[in-house]
N, C-alpha and C positions, 0 to 999 in steps of 0.2 A: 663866329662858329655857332654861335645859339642860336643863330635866326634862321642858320644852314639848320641846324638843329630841328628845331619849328616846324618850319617849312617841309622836312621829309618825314616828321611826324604826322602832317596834315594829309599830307600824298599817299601815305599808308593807310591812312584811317579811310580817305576817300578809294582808293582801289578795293580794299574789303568791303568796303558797301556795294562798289560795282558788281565783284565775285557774287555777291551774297542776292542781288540781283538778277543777274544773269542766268546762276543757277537755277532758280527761281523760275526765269522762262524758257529756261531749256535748250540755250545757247554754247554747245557743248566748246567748239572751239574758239569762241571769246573767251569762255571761263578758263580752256587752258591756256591763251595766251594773257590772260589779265593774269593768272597765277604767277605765272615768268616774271611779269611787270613789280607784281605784289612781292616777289620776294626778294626781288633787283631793290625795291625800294627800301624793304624790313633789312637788307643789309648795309643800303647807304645810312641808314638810320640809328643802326647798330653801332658803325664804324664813326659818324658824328659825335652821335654821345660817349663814342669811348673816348674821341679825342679832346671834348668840353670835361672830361674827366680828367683828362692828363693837365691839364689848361687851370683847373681850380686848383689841384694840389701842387703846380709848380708856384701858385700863387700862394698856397697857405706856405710854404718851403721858405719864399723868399723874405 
């Protein structure tokens, strides 16, 4: 789950550089479908580290 972890921290970081891009050149509906993507992702990301959360303190428990 950490490397699921990683990995959809990376994809997030890389879509906001896209957004921040795009904008940039005035690509109005890339940026709003990179936003869709950006936030599909900042939620798989969210919902990973919640579960590497659950995952450590079942470990410190046992």
């Amino acid at each position: 789950m950490v490397i699921f972890n990683k990995i959809a921290l990376f994809f997030v970081i890389l879509y906001s550089v896209f957004i921040i891009i795009n904008t940039y050149l005035g690509e109005t509906e890339r940026v709003q479908s990179n936003v869709i993507y950006f936030l599909m992702n900042g939620f798989a990301y969210i919902v990973s580290a919640l579960e590497v959360e659950k995952e450590k303190q079942l470990i410190e428990t046992a």
